[in-house]
C-alpha positions as CSV (number, residue, x, y, z in Angstrom):
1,X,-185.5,-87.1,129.6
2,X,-181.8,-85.9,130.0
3,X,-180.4,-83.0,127.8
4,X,-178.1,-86.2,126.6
5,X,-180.8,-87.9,125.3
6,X,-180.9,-86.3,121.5
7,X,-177.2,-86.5,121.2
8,X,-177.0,-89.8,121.8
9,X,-179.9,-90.9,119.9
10,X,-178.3,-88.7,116.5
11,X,-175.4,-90.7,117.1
12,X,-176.8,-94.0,117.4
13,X,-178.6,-93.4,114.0
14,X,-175.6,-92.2,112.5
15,X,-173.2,-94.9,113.5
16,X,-173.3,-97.2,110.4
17,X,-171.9,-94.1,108.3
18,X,-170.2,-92.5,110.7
19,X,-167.0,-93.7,108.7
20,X,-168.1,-92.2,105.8
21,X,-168.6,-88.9,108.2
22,X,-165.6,-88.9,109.5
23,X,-163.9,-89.0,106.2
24,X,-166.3,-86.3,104.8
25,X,-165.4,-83.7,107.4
26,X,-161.9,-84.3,106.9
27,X,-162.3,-84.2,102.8
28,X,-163.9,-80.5,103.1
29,X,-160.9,-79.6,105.8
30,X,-158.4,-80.7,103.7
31,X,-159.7,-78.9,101.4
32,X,-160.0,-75.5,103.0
33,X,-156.5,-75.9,104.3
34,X,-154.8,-76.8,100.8
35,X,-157.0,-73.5,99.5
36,X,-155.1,-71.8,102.5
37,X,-151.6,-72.8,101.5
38,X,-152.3,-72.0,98.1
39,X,-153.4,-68.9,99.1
40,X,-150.5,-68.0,101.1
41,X,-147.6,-69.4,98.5
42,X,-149.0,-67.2,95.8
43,X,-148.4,-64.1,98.3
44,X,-145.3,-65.2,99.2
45,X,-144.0,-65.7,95.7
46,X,-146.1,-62.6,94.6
47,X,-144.3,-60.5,97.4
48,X,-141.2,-62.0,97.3
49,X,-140.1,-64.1,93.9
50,X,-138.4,-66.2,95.6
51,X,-137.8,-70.0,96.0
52,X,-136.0,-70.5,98.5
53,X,-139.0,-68.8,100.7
54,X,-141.3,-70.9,99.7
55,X,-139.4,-73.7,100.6
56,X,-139.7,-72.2,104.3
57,X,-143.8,-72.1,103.7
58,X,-143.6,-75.3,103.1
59,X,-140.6,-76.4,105.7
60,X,-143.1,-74.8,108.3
61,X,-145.7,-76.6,107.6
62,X,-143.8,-79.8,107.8
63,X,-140.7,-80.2,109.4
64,X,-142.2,-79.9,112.9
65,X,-143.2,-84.0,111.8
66,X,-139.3,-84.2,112.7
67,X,-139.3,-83.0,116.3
68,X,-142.7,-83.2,117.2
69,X,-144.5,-86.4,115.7
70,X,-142.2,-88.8,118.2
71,X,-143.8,-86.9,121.0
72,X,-147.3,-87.2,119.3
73,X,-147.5,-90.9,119.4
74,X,-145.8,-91.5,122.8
75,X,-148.7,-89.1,124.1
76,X,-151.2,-90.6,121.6
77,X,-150.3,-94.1,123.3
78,X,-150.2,-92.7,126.4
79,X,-153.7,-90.7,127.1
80,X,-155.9,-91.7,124.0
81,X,-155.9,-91.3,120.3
82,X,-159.1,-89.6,120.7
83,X,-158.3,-87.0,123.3
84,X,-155.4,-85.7,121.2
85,X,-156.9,-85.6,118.2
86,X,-159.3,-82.9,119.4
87,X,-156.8,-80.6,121.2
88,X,-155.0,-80.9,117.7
89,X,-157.7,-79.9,115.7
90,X,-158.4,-76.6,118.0
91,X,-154.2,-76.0,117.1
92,X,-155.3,-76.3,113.5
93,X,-158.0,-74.2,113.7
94,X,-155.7,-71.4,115.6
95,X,-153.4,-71.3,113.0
96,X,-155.9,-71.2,110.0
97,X,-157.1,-67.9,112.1
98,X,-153.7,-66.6,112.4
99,X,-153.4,-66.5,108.6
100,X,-156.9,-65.0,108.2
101,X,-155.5,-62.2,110.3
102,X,-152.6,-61.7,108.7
103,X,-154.0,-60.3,105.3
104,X,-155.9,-57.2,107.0
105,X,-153.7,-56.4,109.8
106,X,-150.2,-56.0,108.6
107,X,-148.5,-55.5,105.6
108,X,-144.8,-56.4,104.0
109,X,-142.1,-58.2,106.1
110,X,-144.6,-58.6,109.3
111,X,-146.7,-60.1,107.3
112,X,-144.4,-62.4,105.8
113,X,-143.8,-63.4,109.1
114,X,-147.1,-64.0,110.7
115,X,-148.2,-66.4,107.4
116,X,-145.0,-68.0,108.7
117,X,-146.0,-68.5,111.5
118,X,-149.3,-69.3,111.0
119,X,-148.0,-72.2,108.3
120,X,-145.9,-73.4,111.5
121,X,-148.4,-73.6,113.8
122,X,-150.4,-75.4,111.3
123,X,-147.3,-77.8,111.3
124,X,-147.4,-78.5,115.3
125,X,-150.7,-79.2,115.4
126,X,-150.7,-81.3,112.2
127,X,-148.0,-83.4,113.8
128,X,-150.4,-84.4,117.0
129,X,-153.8,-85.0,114.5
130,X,-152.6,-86.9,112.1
131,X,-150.6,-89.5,114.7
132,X,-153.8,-89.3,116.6
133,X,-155.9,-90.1,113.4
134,X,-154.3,-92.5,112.2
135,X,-154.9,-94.4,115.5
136,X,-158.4,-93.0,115.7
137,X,-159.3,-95.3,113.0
138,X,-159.2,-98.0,114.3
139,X,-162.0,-97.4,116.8
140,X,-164.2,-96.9,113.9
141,X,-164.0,-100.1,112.3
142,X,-165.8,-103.7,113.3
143,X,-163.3,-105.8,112.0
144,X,-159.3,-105.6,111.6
145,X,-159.9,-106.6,108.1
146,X,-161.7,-103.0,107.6
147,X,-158.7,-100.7,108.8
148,X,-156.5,-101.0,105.8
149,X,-159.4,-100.2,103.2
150,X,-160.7,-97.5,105.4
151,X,-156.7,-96.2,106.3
152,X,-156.2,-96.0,102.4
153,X,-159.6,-94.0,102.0
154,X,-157.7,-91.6,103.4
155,X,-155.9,-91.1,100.7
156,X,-158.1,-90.7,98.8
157,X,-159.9,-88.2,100.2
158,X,-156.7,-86.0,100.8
159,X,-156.2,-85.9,97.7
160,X,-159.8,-85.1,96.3
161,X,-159.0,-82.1,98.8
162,X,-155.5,-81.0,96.9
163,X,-157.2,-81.1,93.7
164,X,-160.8,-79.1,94.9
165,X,-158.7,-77.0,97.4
166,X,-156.0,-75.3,95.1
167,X,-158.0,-74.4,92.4
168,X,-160.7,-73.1,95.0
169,X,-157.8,-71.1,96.8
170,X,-156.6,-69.6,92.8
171,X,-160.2,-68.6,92.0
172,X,-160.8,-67.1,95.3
173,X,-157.2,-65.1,95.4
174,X,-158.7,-63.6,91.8
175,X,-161.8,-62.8,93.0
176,X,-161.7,-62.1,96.0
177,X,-158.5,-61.4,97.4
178,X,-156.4,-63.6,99.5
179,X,-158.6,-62.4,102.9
180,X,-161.2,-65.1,102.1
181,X,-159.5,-68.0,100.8
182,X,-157.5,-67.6,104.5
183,X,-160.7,-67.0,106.0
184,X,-162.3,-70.3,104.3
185,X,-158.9,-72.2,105.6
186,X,-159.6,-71.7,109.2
187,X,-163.5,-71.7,109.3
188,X,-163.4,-75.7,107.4
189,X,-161.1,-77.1,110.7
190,X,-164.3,-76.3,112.7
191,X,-165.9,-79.6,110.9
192,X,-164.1,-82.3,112.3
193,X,-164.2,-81.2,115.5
194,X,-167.7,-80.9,115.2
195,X,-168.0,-84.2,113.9
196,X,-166.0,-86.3,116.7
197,X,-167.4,-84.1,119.3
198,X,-171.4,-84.6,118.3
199,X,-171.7,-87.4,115.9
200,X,-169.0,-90.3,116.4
201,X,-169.3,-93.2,118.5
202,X,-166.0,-94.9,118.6
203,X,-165.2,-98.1,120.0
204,X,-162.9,-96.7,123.1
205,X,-163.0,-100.1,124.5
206,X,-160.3,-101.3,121.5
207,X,-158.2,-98.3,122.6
208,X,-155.0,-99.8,123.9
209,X,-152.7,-97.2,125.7
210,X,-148.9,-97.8,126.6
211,X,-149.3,-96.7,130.2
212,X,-145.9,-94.3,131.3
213,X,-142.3,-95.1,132.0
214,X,-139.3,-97.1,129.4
215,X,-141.6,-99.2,127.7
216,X,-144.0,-96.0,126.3
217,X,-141.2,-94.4,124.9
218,X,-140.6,-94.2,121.1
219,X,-137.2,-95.6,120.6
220,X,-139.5,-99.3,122.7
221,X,-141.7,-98.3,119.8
222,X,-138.8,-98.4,117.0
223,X,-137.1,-101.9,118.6
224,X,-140.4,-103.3,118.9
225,X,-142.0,-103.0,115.8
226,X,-139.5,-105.2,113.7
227,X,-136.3,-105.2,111.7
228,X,-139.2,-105.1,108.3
229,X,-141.4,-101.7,109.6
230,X,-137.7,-100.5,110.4
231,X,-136.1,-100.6,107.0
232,X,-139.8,-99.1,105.5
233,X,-139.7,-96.5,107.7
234,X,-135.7,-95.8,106.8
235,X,-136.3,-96.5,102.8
236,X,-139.8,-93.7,103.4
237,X,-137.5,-91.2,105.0
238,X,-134.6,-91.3,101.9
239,X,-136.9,-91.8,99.1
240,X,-138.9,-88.8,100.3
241,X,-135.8,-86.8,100.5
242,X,-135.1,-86.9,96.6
243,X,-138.8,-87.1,95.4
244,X,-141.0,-84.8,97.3
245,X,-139.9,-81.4,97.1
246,X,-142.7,-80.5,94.7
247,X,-145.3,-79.1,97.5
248,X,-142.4,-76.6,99.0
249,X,-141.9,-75.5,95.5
250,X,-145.1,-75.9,93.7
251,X,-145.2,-72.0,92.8
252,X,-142.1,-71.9,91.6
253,X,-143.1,-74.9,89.4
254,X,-146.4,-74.0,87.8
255,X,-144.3,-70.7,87.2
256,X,-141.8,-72.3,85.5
257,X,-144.2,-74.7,83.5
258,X,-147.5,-73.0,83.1
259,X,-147.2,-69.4,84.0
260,X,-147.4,-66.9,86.9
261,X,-150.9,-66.3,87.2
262,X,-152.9,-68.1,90.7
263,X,-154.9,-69.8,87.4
264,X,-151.6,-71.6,86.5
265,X,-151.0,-72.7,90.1
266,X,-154.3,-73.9,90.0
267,X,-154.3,-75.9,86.8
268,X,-150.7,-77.2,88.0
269,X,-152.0,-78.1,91.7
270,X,-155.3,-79.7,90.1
271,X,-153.2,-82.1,87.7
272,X,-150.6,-83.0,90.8
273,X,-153.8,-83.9,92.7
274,X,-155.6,-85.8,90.1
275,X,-152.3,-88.1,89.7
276,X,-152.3,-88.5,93.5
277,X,-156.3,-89.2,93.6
278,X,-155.4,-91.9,90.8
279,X,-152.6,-93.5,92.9
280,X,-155.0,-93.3,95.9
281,X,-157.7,-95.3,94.6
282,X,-155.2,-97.6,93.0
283,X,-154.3,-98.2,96.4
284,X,-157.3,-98.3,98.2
285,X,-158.5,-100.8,96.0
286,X,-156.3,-103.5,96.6
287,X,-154.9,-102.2,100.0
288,X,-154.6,-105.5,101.8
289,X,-152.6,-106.9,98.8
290,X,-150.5,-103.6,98.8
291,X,-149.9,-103.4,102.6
292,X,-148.6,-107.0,102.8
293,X,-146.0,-105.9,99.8
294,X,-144.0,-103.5,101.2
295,X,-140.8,-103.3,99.1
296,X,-143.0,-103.4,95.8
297,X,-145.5,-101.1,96.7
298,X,-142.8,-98.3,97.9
299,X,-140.1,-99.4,95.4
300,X,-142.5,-98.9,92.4
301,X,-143.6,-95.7,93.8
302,X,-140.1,-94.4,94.2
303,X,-139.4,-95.9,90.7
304,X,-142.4,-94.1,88.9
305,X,-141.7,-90.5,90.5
306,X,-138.0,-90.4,89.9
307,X,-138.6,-91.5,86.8
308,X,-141.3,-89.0,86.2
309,X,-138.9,-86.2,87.0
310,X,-136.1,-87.3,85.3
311,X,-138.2,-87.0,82.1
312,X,-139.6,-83.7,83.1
313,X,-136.3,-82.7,83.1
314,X,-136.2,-83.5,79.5
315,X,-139.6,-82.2,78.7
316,X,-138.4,-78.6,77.3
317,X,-140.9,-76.4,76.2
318,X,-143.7,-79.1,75.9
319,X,-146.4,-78.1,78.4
320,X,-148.6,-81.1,77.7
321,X,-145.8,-83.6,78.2
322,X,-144.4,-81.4,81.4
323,X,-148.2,-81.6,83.2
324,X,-148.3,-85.6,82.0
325,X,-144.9,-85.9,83.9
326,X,-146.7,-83.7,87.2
327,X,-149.4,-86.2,87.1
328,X,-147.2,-89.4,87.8
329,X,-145.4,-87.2,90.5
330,X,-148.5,-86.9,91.7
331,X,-149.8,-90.9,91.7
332,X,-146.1,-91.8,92.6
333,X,-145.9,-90.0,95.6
334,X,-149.3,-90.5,96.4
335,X,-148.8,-94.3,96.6
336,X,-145.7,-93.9,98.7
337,X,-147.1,-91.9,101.7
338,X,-150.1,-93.1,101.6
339,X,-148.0,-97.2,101.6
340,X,-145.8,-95.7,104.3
341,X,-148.6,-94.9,106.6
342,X,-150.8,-98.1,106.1
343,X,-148.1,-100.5,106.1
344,X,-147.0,-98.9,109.7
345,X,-150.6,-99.3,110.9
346,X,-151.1,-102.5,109.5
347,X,-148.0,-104.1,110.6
348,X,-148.1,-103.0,114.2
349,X,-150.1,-104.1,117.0
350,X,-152.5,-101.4,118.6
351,X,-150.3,-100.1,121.5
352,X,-147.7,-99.1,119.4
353,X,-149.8,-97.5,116.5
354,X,-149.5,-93.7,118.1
355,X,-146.3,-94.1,117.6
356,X,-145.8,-95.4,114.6
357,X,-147.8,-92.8,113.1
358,X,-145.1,-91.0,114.2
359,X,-142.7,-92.3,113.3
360,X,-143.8,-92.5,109.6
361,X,-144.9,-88.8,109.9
362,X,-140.7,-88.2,110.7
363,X,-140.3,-90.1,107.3
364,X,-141.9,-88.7,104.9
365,X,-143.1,-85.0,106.2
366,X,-139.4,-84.7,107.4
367,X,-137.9,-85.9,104.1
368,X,-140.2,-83.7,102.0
369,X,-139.4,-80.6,103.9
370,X,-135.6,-81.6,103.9
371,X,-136.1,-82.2,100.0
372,X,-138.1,-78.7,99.7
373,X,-135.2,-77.0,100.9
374,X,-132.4,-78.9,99.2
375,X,-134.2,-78.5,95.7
376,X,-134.6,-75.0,96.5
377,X,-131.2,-74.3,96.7
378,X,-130.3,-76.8,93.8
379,X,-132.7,-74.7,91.6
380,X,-130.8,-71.4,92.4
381,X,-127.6,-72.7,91.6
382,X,-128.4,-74.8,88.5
383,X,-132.6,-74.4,88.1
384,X,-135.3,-76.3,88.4
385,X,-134.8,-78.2,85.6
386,X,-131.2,-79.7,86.9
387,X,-132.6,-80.0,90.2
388,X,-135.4,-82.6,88.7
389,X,-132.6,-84.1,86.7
390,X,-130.4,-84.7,89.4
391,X,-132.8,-85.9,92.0
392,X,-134.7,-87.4,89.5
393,X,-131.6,-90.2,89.2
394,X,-131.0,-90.3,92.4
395,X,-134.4,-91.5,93.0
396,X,-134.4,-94.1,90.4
397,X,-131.4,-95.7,91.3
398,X,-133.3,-95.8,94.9
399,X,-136.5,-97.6,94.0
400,X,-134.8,-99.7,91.6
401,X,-132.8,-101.2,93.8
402,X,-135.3,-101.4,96.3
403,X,-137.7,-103.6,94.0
404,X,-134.5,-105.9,93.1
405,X,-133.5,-106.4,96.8
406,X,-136.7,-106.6,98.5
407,X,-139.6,-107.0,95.9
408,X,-140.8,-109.8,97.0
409,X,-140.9,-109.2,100.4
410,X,-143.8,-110.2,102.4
411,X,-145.3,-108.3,105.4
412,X,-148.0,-110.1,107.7
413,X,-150.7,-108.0,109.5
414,X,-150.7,-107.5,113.0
């Protein structure tokens, strides 16, 4: 019997919840990472106090989406969703390392700089696995009535990981000092590449590459999709710009609202996730409905986390009411990445998926680390009060008019 043998047999005996793997492994990385980036924006703001840095943490981590997710999903198309996503998670687990190293090697402004860059190569590689992913799924359903469901439980389980992770990274920072929550970060990207190394067995048949040249480029990818994916894509982008700039400056935030301690950034994380695991399942659970309502689905989102800020804005020195206002931040923004990233899916046929992921990941990681930094420097001219005020209007008027004008739109699956 071949050394093969037991491999494939695990496999085989796996494959009706190999789904349900695949989306495990990821929950407890996700978790591990967001433990890490809590980790390293409470040294930052402990170290430095100030904003506008943290807006860099979190502009590292993801405005590479804006040069490098075009390149993901021609390459995805090109060589394999499967084969990328891989090589991506080894980058992830390199820069989880890199932040582990930090803490006991160096001290002050190199330090600084290597979480930096650790937080950036975190970005890059995060670019190439989720383009990659989101195409990977697809080879792990029967049916193309299963991807949107099973696309949406992604959601889901992201956010179950920013609710367990920050609160895990707070606890550990108090604990046990920041060397192990970084530690933790890096060793939890070993378990998806265990997992679609040793235990998947994707359909690689349904695998549809673009083959080279014109026609496998992105801009093919943007004409070809459709004047409807087009606009979502363009409304994602804008709407992200004026609503999600909490994650760049969620330190700064559970500062302002709940106090300095890693406990506050904890309690303020958790609630920010909860809302987002609540707009998740609202999601999953009708994700077919949602996914073939486009301008509803990402108007009311827009419309519920604008409005959410604009009344945190308001909110004073009422920490109940401020945390209430976090959590439909949370569940707004929730619904609109996760809408943005099915409806691309959804909508497009299977050689262009790679890089639409892409595509989407430009949207609404671009916009958010765009808006990280433009709130940052809106809060140290007028705080962070104005600055959710301000953008907080903005927004409305943006998914207002987006329900009025397209509300009823209607999107058909590819």
């Amino acid at each position: 019997m071949s050394n093969a043998d037991p491999a494939q047999s695990l496999r085989q005996r796996l494959q009706p919840q190999q789904r349900q793997l695949f989306l495990l492994a990821s929950g407890l990385s996700t978790a591990g990472s967001f433990a890490g980036l809590t980790a390293k924006g409470w040294i930052l703001m402990h170290g430095t106090g100030e904003p506008l840095m943290l807006a860099l943490h979190f502009a590292a981590l993801s405005l590479p989406a804006l040069l490098l997710s075009g390149p993901a999903g021609v390459l995805t198309d090109r060589i394999g969703s499967e084969v990328v996503l891989i090589r991506a998670q080894w980058g992830l687990f390199a820069g989880g390392l890199l932040g582990a190293l930090a803490i006991p090697l160096l001290a002050g402004q190199a330090q600084v700089l290597l979480l930096l860059l650790s937080t950036l190569v975190v970005g890059v590689a995060s670019s190439f696995e989720l383009t990659a992913r989101n195409k990977y799924t697809a080879l792990l359903v029967d049916a193309p009535s299963e991807l949107a469901p099973f696309l949406a439980s992604f959601s889901v389980v992201f956010n179950v990981g920013k609710l367990v992770g920050p609160p895990l990274g707070g606890w550990l920072l108090a604990i046990a000092g920041p060397t192990l929550a970084l530690g933790i970060d890096a060793a939890t990207y070993l378990l998806p590449i265990a997992t679609v190394l040793w235990l998947l067995s994707p359909r690689r048949e349904a695998e549809r590459s673009s083959g080279e040249g014109r026609s496998a480029s992105l801009a093919t990818a943007w004409r070809e999709c459709g004047p409807q994916l087009r606009h979502i894509l363009r409304f994602t982008a804008l709407a992200c710009l004026v609503v999600f700039f909490h994650p760049g400056l969620a330190p700064y935030m559970a500062a302002e609202l709940v106090g300095p301690s890693p406990y506050a950034l904890g309690l303020f994380t958790g609630v920010l996730a909860a809302g987002s695991i609540t707009g998740g399942l609202l999601l999953q659970r009708q994700s077919r409905w949602w996914s073939q309502r486009p301008g509803l689905l990402l108007g009311g989102c827009t419309t519920i986390t604008a409005g959410a800020q604009l009344l945190l804005a308001c909110a004073g020195s009422s920490q109940l009411l401020s945390l209430a206002m976090v959590f439909l931040i949370g569940m707004g923004t929730a619904g609109l990445l996760g809408g943005s990233s099915l409806i691309s899916q959804v909508g497009s046929p299977m050689q262009l998926r790679g890089r639409m992921a892409g595509l989407a990941q430009i949207a609404f990681l671009g916009g958010g680390g765009l808006s990280g930094l433009l709130a940052a420097l809106l809060t140290r001219r007028y705080g962070l009060m104005a600055t959710c005020g301000l953008l907080g209007g903005i927004g409305l008027a943006l998914g207002l008019t987006e329900l009025w004008k397209r509300g009823g739109m209607r999107l058909k699956e590819a």
